[in-house]
KEDREN-138774 format. One record per residue (C-alpha): x negated, y, z negated. Coordinates in nm, 2 decimals. Example, Ala and Ser with C-alpha at 12.3 -4.5 7.8 and 13.67 -1.06 7.14 Angstrom:
<pts>
<<-1.23,-0.45,-0.78>>
<<-1.37,-0.11,-0.71>>
</pts>
This chain:
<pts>
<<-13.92,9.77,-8.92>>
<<-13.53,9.79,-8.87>>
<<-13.37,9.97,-8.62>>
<<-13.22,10.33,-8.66>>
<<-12.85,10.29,-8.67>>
<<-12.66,10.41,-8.40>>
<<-12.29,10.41,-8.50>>
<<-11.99,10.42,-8.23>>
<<-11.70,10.56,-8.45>>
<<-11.33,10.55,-8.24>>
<<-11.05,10.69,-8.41>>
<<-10.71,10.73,-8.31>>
<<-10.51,11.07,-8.27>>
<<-10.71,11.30,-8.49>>
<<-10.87,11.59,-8.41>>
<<-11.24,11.51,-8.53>>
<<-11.41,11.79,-8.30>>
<<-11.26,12.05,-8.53>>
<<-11.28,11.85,-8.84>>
<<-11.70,11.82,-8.76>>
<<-11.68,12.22,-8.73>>
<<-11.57,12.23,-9.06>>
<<-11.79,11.94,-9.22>>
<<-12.09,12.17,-9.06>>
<<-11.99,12.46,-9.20>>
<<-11.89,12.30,-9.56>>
<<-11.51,12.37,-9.55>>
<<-11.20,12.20,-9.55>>
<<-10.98,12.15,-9.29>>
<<-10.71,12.40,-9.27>>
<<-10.43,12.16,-9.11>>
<<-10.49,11.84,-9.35>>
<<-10.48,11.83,-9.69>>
<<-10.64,11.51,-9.75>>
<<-11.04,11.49,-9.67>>
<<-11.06,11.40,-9.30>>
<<-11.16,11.02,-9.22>>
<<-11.38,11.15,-8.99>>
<<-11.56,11.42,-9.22>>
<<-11.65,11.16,-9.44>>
<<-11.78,10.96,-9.17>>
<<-12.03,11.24,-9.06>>
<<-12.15,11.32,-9.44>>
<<-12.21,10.89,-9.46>>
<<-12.40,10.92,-9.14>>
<<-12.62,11.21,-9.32>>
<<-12.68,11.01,-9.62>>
<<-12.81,10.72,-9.41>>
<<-12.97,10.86,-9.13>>
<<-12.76,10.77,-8.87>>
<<-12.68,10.89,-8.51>>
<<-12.32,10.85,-8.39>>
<<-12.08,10.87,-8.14>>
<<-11.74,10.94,-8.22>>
<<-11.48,10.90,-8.00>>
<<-11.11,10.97,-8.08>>
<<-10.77,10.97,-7.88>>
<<-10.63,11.30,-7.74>>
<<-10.40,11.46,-7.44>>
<<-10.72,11.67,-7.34>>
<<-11.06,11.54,-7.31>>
<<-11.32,11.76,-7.47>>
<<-11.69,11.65,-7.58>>
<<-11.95,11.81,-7.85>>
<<-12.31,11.74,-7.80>>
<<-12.56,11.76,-8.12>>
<<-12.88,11.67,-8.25>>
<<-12.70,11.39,-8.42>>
<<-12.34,11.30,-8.33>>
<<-12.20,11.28,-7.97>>
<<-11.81,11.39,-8.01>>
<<-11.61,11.32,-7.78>>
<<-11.17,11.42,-7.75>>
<<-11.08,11.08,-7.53>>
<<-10.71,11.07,-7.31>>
<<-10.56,10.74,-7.30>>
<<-10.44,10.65,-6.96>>
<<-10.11,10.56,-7.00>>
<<-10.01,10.74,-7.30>>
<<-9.63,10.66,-7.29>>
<<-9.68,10.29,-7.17>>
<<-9.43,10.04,-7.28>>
<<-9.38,9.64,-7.27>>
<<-9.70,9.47,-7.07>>
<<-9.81,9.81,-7.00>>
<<-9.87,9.89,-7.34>>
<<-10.06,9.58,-7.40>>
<<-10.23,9.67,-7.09>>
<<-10.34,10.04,-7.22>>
<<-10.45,9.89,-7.57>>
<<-10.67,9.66,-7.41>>
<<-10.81,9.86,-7.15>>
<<-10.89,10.15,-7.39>>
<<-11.10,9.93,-7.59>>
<<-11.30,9.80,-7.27>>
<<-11.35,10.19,-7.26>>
<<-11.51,10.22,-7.61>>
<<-11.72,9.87,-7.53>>
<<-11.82,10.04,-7.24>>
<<-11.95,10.38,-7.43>>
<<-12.09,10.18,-7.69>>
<<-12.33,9.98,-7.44>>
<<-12.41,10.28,-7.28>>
<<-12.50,10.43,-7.62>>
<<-12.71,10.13,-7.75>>
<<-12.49,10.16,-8.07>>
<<-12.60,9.85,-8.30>>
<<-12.27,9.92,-8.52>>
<<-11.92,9.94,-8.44>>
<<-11.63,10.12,-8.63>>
<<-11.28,10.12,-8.51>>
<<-10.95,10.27,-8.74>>
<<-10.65,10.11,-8.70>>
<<-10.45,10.13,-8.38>>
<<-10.75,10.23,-8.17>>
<<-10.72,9.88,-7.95>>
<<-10.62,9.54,-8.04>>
<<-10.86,9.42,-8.34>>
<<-10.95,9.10,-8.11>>
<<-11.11,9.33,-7.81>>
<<-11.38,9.39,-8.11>>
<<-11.50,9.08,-8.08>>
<<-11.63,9.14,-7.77>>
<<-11.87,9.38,-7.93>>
<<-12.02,9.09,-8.19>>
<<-12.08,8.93,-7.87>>
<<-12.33,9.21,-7.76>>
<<-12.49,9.19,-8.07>>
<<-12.33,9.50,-8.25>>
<<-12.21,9.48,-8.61>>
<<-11.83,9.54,-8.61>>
<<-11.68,9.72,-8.92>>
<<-11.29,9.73,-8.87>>
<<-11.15,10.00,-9.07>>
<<-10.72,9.92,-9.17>>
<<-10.55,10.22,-9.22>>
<<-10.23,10.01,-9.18>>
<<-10.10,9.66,-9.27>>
<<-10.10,9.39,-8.98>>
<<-9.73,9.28,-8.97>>
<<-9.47,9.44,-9.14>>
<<-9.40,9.32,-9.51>>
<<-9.07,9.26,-9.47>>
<<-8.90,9.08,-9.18>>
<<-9.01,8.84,-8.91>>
<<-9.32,8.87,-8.68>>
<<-9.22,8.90,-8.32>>
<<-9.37,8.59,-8.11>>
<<-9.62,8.89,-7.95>>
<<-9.71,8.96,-8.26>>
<<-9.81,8.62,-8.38>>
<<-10.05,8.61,-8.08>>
<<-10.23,8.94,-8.13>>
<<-10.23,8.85,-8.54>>
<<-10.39,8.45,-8.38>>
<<-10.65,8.62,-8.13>>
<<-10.76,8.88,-8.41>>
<<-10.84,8.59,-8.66>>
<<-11.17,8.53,-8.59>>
<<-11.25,8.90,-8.58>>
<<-11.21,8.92,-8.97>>
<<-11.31,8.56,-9.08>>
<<-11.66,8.55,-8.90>>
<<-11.70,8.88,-8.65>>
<<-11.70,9.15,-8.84>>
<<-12.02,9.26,-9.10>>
<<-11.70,9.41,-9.35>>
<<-11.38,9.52,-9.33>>
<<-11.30,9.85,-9.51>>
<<-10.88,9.86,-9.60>>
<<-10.68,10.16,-9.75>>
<<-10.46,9.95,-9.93>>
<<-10.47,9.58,-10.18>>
<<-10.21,9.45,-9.99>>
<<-10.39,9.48,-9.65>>
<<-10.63,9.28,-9.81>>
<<-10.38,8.98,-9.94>>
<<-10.31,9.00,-9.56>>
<<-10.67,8.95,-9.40>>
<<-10.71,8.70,-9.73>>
<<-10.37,8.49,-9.57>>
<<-10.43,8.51,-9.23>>
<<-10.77,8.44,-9.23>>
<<-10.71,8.16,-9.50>>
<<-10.94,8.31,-9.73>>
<<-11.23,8.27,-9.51>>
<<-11.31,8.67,-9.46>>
<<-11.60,8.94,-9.45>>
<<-11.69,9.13,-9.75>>
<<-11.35,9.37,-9.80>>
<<-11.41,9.73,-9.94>>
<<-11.08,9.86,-10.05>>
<<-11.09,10.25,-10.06>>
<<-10.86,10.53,-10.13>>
<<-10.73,10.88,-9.95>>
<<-10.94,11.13,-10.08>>
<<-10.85,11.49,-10.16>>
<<-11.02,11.80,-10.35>>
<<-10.91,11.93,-10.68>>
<<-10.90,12.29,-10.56>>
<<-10.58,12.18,-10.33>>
<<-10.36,12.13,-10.61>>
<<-10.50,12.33,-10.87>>
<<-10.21,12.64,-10.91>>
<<-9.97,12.37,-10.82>>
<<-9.77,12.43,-11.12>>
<<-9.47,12.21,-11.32>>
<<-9.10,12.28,-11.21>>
<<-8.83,12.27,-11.44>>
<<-8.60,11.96,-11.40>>
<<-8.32,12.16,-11.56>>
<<-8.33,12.49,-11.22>>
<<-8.08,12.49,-10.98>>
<<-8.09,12.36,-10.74>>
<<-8.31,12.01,-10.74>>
<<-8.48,12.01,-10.48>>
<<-8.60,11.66,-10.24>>
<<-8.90,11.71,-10.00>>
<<-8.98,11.50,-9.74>>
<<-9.30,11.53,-9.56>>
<<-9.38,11.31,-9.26>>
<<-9.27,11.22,-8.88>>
<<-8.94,11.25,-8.78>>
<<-8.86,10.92,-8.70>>
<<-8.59,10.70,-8.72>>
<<-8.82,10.46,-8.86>>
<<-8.93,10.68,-9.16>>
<<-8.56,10.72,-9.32>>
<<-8.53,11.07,-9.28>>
<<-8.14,10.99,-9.12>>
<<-8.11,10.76,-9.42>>
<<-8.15,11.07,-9.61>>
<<-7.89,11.23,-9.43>>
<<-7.63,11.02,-9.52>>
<<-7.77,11.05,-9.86>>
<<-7.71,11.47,-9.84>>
<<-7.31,11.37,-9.69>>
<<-7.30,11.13,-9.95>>
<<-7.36,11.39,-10.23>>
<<-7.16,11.69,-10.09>>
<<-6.86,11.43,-10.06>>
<<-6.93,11.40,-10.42>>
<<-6.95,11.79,-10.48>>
<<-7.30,11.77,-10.53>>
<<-7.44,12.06,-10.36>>
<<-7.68,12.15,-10.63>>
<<-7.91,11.91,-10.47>>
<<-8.08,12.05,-10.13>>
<<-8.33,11.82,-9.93>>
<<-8.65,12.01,-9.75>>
<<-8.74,11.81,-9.43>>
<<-9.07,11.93,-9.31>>
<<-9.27,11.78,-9.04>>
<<-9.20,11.75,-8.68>>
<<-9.14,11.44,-8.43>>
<<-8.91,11.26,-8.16>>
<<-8.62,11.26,-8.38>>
<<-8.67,11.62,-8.50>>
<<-8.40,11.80,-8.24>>
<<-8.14,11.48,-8.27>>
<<-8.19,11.52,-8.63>>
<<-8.08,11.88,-8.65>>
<<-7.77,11.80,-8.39>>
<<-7.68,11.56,-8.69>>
<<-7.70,11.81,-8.98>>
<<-7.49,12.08,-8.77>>
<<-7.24,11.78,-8.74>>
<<-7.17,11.69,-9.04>>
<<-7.17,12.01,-9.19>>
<<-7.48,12.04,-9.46>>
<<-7.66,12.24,-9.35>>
<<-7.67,12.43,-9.69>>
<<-7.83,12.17,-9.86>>
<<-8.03,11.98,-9.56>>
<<-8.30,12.21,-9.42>>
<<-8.54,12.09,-9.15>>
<<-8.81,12.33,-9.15>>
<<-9.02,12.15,-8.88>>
<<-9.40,12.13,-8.89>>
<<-9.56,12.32,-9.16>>
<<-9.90,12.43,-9.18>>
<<-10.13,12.36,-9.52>>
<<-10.01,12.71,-9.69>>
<<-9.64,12.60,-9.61>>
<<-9.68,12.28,-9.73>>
<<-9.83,12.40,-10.08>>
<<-9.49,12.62,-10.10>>
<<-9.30,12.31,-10.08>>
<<-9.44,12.08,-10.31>>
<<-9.46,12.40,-10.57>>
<<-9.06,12.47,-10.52>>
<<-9.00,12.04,-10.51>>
<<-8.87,11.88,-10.84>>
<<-8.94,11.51,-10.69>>
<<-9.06,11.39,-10.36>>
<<-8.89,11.13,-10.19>>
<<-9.02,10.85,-9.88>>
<<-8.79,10.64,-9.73>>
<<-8.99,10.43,-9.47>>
<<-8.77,10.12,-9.31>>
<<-8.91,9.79,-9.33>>
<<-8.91,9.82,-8.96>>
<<-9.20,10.07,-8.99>>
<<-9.60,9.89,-9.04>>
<<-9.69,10.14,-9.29>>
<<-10.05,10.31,-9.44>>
<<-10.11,10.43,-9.80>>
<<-9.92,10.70,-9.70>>
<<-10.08,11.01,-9.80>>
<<-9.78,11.17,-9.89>>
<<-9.70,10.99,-10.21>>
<<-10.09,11.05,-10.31>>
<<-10.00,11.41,-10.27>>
<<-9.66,11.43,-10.47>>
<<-9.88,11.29,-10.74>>
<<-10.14,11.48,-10.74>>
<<-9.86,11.77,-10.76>>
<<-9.70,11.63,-11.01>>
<<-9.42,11.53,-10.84>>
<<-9.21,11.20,-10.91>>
<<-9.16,11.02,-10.57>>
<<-8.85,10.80,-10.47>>
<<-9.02,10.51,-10.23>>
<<-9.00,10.15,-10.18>>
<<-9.25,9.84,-10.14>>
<<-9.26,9.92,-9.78>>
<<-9.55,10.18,-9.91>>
<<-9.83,10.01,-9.95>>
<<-9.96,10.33,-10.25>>
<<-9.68,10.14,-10.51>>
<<-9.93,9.93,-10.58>>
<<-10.17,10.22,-10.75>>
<<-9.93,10.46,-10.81>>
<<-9.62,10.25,-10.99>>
<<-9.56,10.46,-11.27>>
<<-9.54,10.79,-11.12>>
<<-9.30,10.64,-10.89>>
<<-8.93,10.52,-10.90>>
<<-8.94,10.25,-10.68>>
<<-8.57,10.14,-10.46>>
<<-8.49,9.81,-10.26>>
<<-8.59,9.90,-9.89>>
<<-8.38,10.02,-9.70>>
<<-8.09,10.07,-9.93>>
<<-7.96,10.41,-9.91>>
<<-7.75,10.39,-10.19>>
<<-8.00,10.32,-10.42>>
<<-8.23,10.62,-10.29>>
<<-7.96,10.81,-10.35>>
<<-7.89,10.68,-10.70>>
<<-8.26,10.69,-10.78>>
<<-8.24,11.06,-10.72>>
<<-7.91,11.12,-10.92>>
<<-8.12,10.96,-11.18>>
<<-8.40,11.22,-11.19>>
<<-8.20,11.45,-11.17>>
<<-7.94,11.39,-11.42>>
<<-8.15,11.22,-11.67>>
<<-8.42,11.51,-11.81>>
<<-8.61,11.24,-12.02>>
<<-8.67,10.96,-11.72>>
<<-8.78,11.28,-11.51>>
<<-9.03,11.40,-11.76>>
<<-9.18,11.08,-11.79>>
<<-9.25,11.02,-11.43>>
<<-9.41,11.35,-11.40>>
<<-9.63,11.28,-11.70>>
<<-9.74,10.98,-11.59>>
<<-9.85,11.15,-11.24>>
<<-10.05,11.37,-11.46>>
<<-10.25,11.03,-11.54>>
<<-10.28,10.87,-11.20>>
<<-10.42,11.16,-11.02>>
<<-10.82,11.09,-11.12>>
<<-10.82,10.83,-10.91>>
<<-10.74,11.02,-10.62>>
<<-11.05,11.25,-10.68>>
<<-11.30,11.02,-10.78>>
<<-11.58,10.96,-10.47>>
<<-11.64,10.61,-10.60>>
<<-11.29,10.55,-10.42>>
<<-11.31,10.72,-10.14>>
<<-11.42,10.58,-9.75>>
<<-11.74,10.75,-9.79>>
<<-11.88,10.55,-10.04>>
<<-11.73,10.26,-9.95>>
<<-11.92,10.31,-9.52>>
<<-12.22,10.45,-9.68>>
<<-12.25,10.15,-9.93>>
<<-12.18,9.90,-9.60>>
<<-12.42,10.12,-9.39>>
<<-12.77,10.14,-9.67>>
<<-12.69,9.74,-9.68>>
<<-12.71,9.74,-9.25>>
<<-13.04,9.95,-9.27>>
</pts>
């Protein structure tokens, strides 16, 4: 008779004791708009059975006890750790979870991305527990060179995916050429999924008129330096040098850069046409995808990139995006996007000028959103079918 399964679940910064009270009591959460990793996790452990222990990465620890799931809010110990120390803390905080999950008796193992290094879960097959590595982000950069660091954590994770891990769930087809090339082709069982989001989200999300003044850009994401938003910036100068003021960029989302950011606007003068509306709750958000014309992600090649929600959402708005082949979503959503060099700010720029001058090239980039946006709904994509399909196959 097999055993029950006992999942250990770690996560990074997300805030899955909230996301559980809403999974219990059938809602959405009211910060995300994408369906919660962690929700889906809980319904998968439903459908099969399962007890759990999920343990995710916060300032404040905090812990839910239940019939079924142990939740726990976890502080890393050196949260602003650079260099050796970082290594250190990534390391360490894995020992932590190995640690919990002996403790627990957990027979499976899931970790996200960015949790520890993906060669501490090794350790775990050594127990005996069946590691599922979940990539919600590529494992080198696509474009330029590896540092020599990075070669070595990429060499000590090898064996993780070629013979350590029972499957490797991955956001993304090109974090799977990845595993496929690192590994040499000799890998677990990969389940590629998709972000997953509910109709009702974007249901009176309704067309905007290419031809209303004025077009308006959002961005939605960190303020980093690494996600373009001062690239855009010199975009906005570019266009009011050009007297091209009928084009005003929304900058929502907070981060590091956010205050530096603003200094830069005030600067140089545009702050007609470059708002930064820092963080912006669900409600907000809806407001300015509604009042968008196109959406627009610059992530540097510098940045290891996700799916990046945000382009699933600007097409499930109907909203052309402007992004690169640093975003791994290209791949599934090409035809709703127009797609630049990375990091080449004249050509974002261009590419903009483009959708906005040009009614016909705009209108068939938001038509051809209208016919990507199925996939984003269906469940047969989604992370919960993928884990429960992985988890009945464990039992």
């Amino acid at each position: 008779m097999p055993k029950p399964l006992r999942i250990l679940y770690a996560v990074g910064p997300e805030n899955v004791i909230e996301s559980y009270k809403c999974w219990l009591e059938g809602e959405n959460n009211s910060i995300q708009v994408s369906i919660t990793y962690s929700s889906q996790f809980y319904e998968a452990c439903k459908t099969v059975n399962a007890t759990a222990y999920v343990i995710a990465q916060a300032q404040e620890h905090q812990i839910v006890r239940d019939e079924k799931f142990i939740i726990e809010h976890r502080p890393i110990s050196f949260p602003n750790a650079q260099g050796i120390f970082y290594h250190l803390q990534q390391i360490l905080f894995g020992l932590s979870l190995l640690v919990s999950a002996y403790r627990f008796q957990a027979n499976v193992v899931i970790a996200d991305s960015g949790t520890t290094y993906w060669f501490v879960l090794s350790l775990f097959h050594w127990l005996g527990m069946k590691v599922i590595p979940s990539l919600h982000c590529t494992l080198w950069r696509k474009y330029g060179k590896q540092t020599f660091g990075e070669k070595i954590i990429l060499k000590l994770s090898q064996n993780l995916f070629s013979s350590h891990s029972q499957a490797i769930t991955v956001v993304s087809h090109e974090i799977s050429e990845q595993i496929s090339q690192l590994t040499k082709g000799r890998h677990a069982k990969i389940f590629e999924f998709l972000p997953s989001f509910n109709r009702a989200d974007f249901a009176d999300i309704t067309p905007n008129v290419n031809a209303s003044i004025p077009f308006r850009v959002l961005y939605a994401g960190r303020i980093e330096y690494s996600k373009g938003v001062f690239d855009l910036l010199e975009i906005a100068k570019r266009f009011a040098a050009e007297g091209r003021r009928d084009i005003v960029f929304d900058i929502c989302g907070n981060g590091s850069a956010l205050e530096a950011l603003r200094l830069a606007v005030q600067e140089s003068g545009v702050e007609t046409i470059f708002l930064c509306h820092g963080y912006c709750k669900k409600a907000k958000m809806k407001t300015m995808f509604c009042n968008s014309h196109v959406v627009i992600v610059p992530t540097r090649s510098d940045f290891v990139e996700g799916f990046n929600r945000v382009v699933a959402e600007s097409i499930l708005s109907g909203r052309p995006v402007v992004t690169s082949a640093v975003c791994p979503a290209v791949f599934y959503l090409q035809e709703g996007i127009l797609e630049v060099p990375p990091d080449d700010v004249m050509a974002y720029g261009n590419a903009l000028l483009s959708l906005s001058n040009n009614y016909q090239l705009y209108e068939q980039k938001r038509q051809a959103c209208l016919t990507l946006q199925e996939q984003l709904y269906d469940i047969k994509n989604s992370w919960y079918f993928v884990l429960k399909s992985i988890l009945l196959e464990i039992e």
